[in-house]
GURO-417401 format. One record per residue: x, y, z of N, C-alpha, C in turn. Coordinates in steps of 0.1 Angstrom, whole numbers, padded with zeros to 4 digits, always signed. Example, Ala and Ser with C-alpha at 12.3 -4.5 7.8 and 13.67 -1.06 7.14 Angstrom:
BEGIN
+0132-0057+0078+0123-0045+0078+0132-0033+0078 +0128-0022+0071+0137-0011+0071+0129+0000+0079 
This chain:
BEGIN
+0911-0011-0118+0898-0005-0115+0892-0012-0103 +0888-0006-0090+0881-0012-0084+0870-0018-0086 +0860-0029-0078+0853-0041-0084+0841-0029-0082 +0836-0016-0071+0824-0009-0073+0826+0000-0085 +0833+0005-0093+0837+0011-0103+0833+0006-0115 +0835-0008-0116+0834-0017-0126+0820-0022-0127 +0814-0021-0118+0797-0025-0113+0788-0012-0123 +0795-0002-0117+0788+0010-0120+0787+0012-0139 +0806+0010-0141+0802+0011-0159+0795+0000-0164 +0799-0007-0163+0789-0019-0169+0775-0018-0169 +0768-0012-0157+0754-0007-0155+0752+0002-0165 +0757+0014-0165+0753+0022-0171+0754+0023-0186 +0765+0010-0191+0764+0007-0204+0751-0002-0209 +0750-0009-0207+0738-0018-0207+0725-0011-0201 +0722+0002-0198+0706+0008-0200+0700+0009-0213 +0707+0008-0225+0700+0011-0234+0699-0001-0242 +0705-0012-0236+0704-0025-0244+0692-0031-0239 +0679-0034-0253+0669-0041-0251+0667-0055-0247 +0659-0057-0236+0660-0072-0223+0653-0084-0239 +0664-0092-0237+0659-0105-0243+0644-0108-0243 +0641-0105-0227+0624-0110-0227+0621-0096-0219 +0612-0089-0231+0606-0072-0227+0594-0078-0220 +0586-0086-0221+0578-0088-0214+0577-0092-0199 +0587-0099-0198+0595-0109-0184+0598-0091-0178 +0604-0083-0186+0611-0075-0178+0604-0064-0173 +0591-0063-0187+0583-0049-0182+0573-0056-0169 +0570-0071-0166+0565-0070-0153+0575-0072-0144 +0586-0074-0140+0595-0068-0131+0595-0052-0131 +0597-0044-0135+0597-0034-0133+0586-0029-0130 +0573-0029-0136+0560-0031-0127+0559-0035-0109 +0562-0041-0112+0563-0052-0100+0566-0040-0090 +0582-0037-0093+0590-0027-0084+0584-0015-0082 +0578-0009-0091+0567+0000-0091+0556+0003-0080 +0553-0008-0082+0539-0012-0071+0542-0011-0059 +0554-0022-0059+0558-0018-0043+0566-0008-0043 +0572-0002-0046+0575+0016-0042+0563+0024-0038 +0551+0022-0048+0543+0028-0042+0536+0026-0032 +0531+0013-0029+0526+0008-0018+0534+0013-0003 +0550+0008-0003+0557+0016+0006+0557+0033+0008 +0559+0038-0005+0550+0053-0001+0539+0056+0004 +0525+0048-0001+0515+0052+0008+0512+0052+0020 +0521+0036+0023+0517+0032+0037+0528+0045+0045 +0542+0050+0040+0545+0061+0048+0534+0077+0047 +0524+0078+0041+0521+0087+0039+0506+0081+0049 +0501+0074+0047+0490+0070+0056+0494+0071+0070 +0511+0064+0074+0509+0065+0092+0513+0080+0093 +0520+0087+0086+0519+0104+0090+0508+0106+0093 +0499+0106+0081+0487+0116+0086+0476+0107+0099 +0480+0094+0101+0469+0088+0116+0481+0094+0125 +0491+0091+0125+0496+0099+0134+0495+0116+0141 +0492+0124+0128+0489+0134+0126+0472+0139+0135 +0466+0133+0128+0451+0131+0129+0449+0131+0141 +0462+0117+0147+0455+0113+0165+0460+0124+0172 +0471+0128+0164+0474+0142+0175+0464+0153+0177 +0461+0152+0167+0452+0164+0168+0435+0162+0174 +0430+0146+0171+0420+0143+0183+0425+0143+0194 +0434+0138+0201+0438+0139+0215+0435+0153+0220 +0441+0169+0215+0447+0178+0213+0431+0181+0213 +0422+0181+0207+0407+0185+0202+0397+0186+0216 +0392+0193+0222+0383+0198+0228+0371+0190+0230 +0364+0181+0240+0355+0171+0237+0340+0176+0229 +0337+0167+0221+0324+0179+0216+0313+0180+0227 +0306+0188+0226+0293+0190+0235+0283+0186+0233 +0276+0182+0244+0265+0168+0241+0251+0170+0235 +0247+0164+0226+0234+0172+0217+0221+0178+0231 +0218+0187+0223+0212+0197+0235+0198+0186+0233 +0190+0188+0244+0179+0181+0253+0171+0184+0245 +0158+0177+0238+0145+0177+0232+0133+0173+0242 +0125+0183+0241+0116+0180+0245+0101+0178+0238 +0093+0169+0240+0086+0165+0231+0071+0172+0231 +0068+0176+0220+0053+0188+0225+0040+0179+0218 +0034+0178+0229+0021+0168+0227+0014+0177+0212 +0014+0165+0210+0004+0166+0193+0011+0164+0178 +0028+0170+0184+0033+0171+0172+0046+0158+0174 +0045+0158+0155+0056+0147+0155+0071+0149+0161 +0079+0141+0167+0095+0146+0173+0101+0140+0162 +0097+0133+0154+0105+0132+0137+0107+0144+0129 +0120+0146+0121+0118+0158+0113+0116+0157+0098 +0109+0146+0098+0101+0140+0085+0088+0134+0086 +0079+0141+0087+0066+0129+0097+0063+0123+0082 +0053+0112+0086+0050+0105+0076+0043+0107+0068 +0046+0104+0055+0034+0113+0040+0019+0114+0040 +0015+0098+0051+0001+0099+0051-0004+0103+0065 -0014+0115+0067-0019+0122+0073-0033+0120+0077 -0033+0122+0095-0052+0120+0099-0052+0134+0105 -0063+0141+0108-0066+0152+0119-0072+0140+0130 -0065+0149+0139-0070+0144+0155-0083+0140+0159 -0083+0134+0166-0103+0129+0170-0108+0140+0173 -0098+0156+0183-0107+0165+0184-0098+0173+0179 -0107+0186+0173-0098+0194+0168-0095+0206+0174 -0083+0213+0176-0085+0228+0188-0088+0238+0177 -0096+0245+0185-0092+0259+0172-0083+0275+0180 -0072+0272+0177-0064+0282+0185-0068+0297+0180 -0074+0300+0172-0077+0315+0169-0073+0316+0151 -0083+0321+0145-0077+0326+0131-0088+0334+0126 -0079+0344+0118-0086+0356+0113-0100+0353+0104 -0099+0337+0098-0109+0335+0092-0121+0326+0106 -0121+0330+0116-0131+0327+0120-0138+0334+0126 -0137+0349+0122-0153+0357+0121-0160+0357+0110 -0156+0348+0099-0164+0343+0088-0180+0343+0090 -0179+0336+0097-0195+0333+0102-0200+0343+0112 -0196+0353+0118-0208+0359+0125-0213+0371+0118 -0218+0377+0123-0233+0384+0117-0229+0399+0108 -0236+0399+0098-0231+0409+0094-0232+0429+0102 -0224+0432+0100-0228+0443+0108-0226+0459+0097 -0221+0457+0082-0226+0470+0077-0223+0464+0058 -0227+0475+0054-0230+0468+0037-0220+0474+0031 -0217+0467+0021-0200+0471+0011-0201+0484+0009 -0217+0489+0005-0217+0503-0004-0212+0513+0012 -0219+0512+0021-0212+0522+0034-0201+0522+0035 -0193+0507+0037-0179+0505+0041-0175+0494+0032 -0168+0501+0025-0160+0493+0012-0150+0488+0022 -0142+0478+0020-0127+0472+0024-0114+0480+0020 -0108+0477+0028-0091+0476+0023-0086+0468+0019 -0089+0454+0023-0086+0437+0017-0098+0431+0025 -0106+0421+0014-0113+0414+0020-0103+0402+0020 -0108+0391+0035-0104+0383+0038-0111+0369+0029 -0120+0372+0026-0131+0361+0025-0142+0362+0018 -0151+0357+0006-0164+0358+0006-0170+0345+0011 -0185+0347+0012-0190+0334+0022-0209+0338+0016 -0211+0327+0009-0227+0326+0005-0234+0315+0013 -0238+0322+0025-0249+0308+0031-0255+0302+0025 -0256+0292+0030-0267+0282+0022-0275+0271+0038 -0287+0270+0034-0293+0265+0044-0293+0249+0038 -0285+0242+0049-0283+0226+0054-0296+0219+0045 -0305+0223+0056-0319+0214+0053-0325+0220+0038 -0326+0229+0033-0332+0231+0027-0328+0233+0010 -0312+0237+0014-0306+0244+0003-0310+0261-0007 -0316+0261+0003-0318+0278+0003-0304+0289+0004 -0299+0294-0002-0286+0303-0007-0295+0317-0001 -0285+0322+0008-0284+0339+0009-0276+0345+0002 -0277+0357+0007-0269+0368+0000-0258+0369+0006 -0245+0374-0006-0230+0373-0006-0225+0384+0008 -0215+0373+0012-0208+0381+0023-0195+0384+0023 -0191+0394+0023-0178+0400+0027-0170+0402+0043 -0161+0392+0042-0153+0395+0054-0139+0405+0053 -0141+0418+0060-0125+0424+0057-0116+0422+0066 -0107+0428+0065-0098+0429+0070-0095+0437+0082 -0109+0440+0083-0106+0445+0098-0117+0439+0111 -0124+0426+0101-0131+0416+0114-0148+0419+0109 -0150+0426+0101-0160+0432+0103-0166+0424+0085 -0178+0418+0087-0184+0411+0081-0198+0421+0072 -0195+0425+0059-0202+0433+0053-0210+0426+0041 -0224+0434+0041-0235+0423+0027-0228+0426+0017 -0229+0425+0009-0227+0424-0009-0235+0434-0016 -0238+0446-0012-0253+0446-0015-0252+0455-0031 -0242+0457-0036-0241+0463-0048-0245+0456-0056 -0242+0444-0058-0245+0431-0069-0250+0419-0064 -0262+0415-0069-0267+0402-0063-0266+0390-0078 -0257+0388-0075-0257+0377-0089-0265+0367-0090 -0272+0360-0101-0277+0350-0102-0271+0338-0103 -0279+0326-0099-0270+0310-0101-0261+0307-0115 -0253+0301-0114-0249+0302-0124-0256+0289-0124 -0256+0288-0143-0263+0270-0154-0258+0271-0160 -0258+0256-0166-0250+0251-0175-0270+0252-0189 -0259+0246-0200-0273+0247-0215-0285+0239-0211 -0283+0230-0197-0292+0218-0197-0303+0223-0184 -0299+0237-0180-0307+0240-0170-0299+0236-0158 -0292+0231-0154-0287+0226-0139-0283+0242-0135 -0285+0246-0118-0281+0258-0116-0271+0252-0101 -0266+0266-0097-0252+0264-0089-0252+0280-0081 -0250+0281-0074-0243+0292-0064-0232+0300-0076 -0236+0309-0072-0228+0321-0079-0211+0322-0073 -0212+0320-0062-0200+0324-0055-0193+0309-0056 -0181+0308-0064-0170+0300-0067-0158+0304-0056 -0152+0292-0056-0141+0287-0045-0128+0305-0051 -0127+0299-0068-0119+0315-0076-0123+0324-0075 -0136+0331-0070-0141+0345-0072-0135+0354-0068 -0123+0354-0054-0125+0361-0045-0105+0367-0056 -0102+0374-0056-0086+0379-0062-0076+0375-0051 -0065+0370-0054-0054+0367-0045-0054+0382-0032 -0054+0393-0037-0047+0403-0033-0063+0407-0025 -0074+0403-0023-0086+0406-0020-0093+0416-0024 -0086+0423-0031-0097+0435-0037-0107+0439-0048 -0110+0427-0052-0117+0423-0062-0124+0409-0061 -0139+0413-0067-0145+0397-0067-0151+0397-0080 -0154+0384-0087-0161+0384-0099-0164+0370-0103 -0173+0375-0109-0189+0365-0110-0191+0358-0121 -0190+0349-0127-0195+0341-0140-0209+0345-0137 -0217+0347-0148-0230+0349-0154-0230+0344-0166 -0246+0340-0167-0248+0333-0181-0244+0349-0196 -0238+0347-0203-0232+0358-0212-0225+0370-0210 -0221+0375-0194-0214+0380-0186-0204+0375-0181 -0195+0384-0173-0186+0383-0159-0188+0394-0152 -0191+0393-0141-0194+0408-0134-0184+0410-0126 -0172+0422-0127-0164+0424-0117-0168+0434-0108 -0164+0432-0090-0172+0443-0083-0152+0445-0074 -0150+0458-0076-0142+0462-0070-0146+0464-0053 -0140+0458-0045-0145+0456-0029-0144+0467-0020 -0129+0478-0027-0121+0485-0024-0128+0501-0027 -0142+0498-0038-0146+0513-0039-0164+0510-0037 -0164+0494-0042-0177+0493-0044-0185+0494-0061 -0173+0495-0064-0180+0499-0082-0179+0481-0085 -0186+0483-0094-0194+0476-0105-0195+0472-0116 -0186+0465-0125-0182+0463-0141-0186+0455-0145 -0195+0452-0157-0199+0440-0163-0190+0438-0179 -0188+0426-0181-0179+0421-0196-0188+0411-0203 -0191+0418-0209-0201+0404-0219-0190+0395-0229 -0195+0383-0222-0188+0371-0229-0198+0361-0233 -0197+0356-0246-0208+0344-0243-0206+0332-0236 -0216+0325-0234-0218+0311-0231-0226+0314-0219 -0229+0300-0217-0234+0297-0200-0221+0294-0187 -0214+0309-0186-0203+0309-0182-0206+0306-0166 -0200+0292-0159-0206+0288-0144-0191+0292-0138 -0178+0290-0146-0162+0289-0134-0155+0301-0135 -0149+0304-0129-0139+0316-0128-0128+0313-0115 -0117+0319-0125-0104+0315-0109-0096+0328-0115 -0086+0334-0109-0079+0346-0110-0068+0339-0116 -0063+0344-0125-0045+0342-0128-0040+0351-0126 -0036+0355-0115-0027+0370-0113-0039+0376-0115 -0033+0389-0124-0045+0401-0123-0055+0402-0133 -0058+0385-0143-0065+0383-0152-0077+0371-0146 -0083+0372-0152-0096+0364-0149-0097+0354-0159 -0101+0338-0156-0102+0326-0164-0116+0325-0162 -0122+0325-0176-0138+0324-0170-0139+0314-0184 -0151+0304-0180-0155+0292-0187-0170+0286-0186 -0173+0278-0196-0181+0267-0194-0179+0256-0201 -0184+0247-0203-0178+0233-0209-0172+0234-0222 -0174+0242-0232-0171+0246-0243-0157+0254-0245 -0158+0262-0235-0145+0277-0242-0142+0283-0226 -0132+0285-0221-0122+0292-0217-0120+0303-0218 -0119+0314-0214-0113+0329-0218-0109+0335-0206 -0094+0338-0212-0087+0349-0203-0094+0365-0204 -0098+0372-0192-0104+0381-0193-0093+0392-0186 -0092+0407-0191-0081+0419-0185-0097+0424-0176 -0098+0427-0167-0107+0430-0161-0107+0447-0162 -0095+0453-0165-0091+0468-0166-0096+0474-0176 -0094+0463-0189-0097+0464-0200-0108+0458-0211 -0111+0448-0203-0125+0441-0207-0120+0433-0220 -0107+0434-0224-0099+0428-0236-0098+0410-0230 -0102+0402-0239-0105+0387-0240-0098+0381-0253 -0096+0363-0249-0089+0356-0256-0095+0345-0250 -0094+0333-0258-0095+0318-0255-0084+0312-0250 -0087+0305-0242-0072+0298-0241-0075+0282-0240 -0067+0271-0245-0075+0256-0241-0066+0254-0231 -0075+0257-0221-0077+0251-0210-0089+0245-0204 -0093+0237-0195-0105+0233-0190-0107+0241-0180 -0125+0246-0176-0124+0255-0168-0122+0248-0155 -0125+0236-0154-0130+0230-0143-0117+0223-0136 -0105+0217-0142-0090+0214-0141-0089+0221-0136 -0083+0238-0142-0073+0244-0144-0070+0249-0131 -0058+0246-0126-0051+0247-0113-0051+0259-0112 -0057+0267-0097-0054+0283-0098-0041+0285-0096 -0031+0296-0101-0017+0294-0100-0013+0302-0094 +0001+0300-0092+0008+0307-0081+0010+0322-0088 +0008+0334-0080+0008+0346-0086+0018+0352-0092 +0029+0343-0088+0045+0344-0099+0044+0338-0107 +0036+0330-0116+0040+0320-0125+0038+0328-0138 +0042+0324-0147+0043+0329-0160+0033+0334-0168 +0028+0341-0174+0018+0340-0183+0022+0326-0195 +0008+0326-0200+0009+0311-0206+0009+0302-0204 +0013+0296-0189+0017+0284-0188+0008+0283-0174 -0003+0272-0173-0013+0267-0168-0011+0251-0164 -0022+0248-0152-0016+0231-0150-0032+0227-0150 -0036+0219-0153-0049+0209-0151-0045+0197-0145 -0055+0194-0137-0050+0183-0123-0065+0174-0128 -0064+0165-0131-0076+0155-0127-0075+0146-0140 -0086+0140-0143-0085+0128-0149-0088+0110-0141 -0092+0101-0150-0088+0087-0145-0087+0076-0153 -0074+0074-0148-0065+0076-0133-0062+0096-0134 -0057+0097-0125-0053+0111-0125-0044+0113-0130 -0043+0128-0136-0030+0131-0145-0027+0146-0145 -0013+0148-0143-0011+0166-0143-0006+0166-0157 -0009+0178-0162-0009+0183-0176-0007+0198-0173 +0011+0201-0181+0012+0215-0180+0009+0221-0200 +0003+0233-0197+0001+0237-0205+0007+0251-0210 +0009+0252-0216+0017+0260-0224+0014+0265-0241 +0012+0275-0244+0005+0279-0254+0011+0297-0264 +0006+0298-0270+0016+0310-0283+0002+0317-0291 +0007+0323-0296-0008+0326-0306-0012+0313-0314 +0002+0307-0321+0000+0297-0329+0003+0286-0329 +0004+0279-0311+0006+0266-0311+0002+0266-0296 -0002+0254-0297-0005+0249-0277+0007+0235-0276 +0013+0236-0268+0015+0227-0263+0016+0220-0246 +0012+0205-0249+0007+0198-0236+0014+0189-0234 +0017+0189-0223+0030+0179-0218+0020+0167-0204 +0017+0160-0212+0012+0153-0201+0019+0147-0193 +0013+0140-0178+0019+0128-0173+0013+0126-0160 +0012+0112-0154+0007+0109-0146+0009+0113-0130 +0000+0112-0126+0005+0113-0111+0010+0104-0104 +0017+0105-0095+0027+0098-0090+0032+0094-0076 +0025+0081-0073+0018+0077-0054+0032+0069-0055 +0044+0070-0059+0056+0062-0050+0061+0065-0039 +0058+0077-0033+0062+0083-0021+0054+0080-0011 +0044+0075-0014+0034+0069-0002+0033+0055+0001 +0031+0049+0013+0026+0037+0016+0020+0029+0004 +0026+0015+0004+0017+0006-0008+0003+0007-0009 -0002+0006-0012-0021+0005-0012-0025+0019-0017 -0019+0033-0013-0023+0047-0009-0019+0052-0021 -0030+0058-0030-0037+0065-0039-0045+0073-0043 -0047+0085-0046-0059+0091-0049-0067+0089-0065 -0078+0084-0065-0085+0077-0074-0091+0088-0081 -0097+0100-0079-0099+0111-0088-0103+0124-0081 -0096+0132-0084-0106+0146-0076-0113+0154-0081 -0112+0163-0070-0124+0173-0074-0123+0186-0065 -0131+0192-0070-0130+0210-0063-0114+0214-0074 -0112+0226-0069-0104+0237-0077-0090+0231-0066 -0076+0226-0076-0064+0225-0074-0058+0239-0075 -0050+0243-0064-0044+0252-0057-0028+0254-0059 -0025+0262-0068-0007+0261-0064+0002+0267-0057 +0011+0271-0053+0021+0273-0044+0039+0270-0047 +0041+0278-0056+0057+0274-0060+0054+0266-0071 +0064+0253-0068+0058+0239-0070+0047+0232-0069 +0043+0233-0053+0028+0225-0050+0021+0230-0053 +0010+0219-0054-0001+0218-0057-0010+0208-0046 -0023+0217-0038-0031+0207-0033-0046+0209-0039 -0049+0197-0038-0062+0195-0041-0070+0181-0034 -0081+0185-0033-0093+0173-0028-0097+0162-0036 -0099+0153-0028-0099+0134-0040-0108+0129-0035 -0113+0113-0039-0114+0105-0031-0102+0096-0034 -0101+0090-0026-0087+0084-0020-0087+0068-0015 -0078+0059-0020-0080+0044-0012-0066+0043-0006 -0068+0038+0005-0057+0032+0014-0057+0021+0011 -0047+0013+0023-0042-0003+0021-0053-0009+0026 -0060-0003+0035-0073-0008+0040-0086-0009+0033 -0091+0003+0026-0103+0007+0018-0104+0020+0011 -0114+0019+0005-0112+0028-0005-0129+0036-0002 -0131+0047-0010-0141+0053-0010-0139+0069-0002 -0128+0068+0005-0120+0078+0013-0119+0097+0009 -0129+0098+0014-0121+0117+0017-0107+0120+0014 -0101+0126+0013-0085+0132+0013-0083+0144+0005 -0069+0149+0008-0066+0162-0001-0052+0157+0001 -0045+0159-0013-0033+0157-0014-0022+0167-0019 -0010+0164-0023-0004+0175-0021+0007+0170-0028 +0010+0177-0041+0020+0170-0049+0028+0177-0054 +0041+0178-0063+0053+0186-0068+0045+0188-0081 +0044+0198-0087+0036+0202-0101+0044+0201-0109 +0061+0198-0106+0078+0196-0118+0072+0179-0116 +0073+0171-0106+0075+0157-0106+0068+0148-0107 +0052+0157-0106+0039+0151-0101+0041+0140-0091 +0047+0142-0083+0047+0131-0071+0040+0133-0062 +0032+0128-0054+0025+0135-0044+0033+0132-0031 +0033+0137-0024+0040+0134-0015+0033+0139+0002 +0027+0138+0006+0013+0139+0014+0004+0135+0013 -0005+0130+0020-0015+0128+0018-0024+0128+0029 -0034+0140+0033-0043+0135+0040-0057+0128+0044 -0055+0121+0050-0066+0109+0053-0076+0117+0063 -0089+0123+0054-0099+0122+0064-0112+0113+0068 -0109+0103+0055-0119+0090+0066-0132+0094+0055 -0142+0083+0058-0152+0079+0055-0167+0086+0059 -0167+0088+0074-0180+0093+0075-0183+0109+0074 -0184+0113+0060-0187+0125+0057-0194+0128+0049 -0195+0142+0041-0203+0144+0033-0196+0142+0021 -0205+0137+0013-0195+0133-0002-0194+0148-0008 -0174+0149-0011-0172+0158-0019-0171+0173-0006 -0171+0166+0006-0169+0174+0017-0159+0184+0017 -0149+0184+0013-0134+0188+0016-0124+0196+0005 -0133+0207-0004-0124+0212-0013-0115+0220-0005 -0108+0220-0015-0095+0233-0011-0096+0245-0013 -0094+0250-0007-0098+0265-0010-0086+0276-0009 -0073+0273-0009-0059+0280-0011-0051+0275+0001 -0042+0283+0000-0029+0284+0008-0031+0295+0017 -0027+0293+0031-0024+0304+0040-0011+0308+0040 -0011+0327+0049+0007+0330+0042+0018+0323+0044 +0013+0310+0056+0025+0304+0058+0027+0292+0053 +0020+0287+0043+0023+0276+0036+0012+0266+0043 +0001+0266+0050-0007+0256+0051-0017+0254+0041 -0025+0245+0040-0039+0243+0031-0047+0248+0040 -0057+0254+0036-0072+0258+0037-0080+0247+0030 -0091+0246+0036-0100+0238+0034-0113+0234+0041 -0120+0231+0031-0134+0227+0035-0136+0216+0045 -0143+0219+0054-0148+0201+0065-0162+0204+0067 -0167+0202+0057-0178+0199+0061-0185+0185+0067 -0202+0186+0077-0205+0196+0077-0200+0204+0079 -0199+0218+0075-0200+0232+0081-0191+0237+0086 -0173+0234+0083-0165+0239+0091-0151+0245+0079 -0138+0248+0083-0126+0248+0078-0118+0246+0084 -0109+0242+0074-0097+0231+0086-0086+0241+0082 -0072+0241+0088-0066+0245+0084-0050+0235+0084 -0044+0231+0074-0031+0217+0075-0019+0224+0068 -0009+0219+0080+0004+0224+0074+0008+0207+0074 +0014+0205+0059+0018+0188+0056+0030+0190+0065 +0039+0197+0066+0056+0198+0069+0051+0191+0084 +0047+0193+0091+0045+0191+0105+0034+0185+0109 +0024+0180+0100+0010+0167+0101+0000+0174+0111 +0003+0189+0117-0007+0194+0122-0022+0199+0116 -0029+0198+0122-0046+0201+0113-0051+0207+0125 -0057+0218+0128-0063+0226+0134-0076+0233+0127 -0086+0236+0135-0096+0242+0130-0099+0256+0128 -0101+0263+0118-0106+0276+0117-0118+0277+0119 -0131+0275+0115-0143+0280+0126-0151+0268+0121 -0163+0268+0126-0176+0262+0131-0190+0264+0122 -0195+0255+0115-0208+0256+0115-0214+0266+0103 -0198+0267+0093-0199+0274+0083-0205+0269+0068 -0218+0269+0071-0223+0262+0057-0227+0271+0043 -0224+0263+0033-0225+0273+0020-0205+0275+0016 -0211+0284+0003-0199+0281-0005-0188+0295+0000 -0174+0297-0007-0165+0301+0001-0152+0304-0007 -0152+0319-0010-0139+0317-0015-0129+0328-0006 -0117+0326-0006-0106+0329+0004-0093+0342-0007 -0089+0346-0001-0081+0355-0004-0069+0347-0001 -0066+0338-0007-0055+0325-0002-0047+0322-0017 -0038+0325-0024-0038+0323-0039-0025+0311-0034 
């Protein structure tokens, strides 16, 4: 028998005889393992750089990022930064809401609307003297109220207030309505008619939920059908309760405020409420940068939520601002800084425009308009004093 013959039986007889030392033997074979594989990868690694380089060589040079040019005012970042100032001046490029302020030229009952843009109750600076309700429509033209002159709204202790609320005005503009003391008065804009719902209390707030009305005073809440004059309680606060976005669900409501501040969604059944609290949430902003409590009516939008504060930075506190937070994360994540020398309580919110900016108060006497995405702040008009509610849900 040749000596490779003899190699081979012997091998093959002894496969199934177990190694004196299995351990000695299972890491040799291991061993061999390893490096088999290692040698396969590394052939399988230089194919594909080989491969690869062929194919960058072979590859078309890329083309060189196209030219930016930078537009005075706005950030060339595509993240500007969370905390926000308006300009030392402000431009006002044109917006529908600034024939707010000029003169009226015919009364609701002559020329009802198609959509009002706006209501607008002067009030005199010096004196605090309140006019009568104004209607801005939709076609520029600035009409009285003159169907219904509503009274101030009070609270049980006597304090009185301007009838016309930031909520009066309906998302969809064709409708306004009035807290009264044991009333709500709805005035359709679109015919000029006239509906009263007797509710009790010394009812001062109202905000629209969709096509229902949230009317309150410190005591009780109620969802009002304005079609149907059909009412319910709901616990919510009148003075919290976030106006909401016109998709959102029935039932489910957010209250924004507190101190420290706190978003609270609310959710409710015939026979249970439940409240999911939790705080608000300044980690997205500069160290120091907070809003310490707000005020005026919180505005939603999807997710967001903006609303008016006072506010402290890294520097000081006592601060103007309106901020702008996730209503899922309560994070805020914006914040604009308008500084110190104003009027306290200057700057509520007053909705959303259709393209996603805030609306808002600057007083003295003006409205701002701010898109966070882009840190721009522009002005909508001048010299507009008294209260104000917008067709902006």
């Amino acid at each position: 028998m040749r000596e490779e013959n003899l190699h081979r039986l012997l091998t093959v007889a002894t496969e199934d005889v177990r190694p004196t030392h299995p351990a000695a033997t299972g890491w040799e074979r291991a061993r061999r393992v390893r490096r088999a594989r290692r040698a396969a990868g590394a052939t399988v690694l230089a194919v594909a750089l080989l491969t690869g380089g062929t194919a960058l060589a072979l590859r078309p040079a890329d083309r060189p990022p196209p030219a930016t040019t930078a537009t005075p005012g706005k950030s060339p970042t595509p993240h500007p930064v969370p905390v926000q100032t308006p300009p030392a001046e402000l431009a006002y490029p044109g917006h529908p809401l600034g024939r707010l302020g000029d003169p009226v030229g015919a009364t609701l009952s002559d020329r009802p609307v198609s959509r009002a843009l706006a209501l607008h109750q002067p009030v005199d600076p010096g004196t605090g003297v309140a006019s009568g309700i104004r209607v801005l429509g939709d076609d520029g033209v600035v009409r009285d109220l003159d169907v219904f002159t509503p009274a101030p709204t009070r609270d049980a202790w006597g304090n009185e207030a301007v009838p016309l609320k930031s909520g009066s005005l309906s998302p969809d503009g064709r409708t306004a309505a009035f807290a009264q003391t044991d009333e709500v008065v709805v005035v359709d804009l679109t015919t000029a008619a006239v509906r009263r719902h007797p509710l009790k209390g010394y009812l001062e707030q109202v905000v629209w939920s969709g096509d229902r009305l949230l009317v309150g005073d410190d005591d009780t809440t109620y969802e009002l059908d304005p079609s149907t004059g059909a009412s319910r309680k709901v616990p919510v606060s009148p003075w919290n309760v976030v106006a909401p976005d016109s998709t959102a669900p029935p039932n489910v409501l957010l209250e924004l405020g507190g101190t420290p501040p706190n978003l609270t969604a609310v959710r409710w059944s015939d026979d249970e409420t439940h409240r999911g609290y939790g705080a608000v949430d300044f980690r997205a902003l500069p160290p120091g940068h907070r809003v310490d409590e707000f005020y005026g009516r919180g505005w939603q939008r999807g997710e967001r939520v903006a609303r008016a504060g006072w506010i402290t930075t890294d520097t000081m506190g006592g601060l103007e601002g309106v901020a702008l937070l996730n209503a899922r994360t309560r994070v805020v994540t914006y914040l604009l800084d308008l500084g110190r020398d104003r009027w306290k309580g200057c700057c509520e919110v007053l909705g959303w425009d259709s393209d996603g900016a805030v609306l808002l108060r600057h007083n003295p006497g003006g409205l701002l308009r701010w898109q966070p995405e882009t840190g721009e702040v522009t002005g909508v008009t001048r010299n507009l004093f008294g209260a104000v509610s917008l067709a902006a849900g």
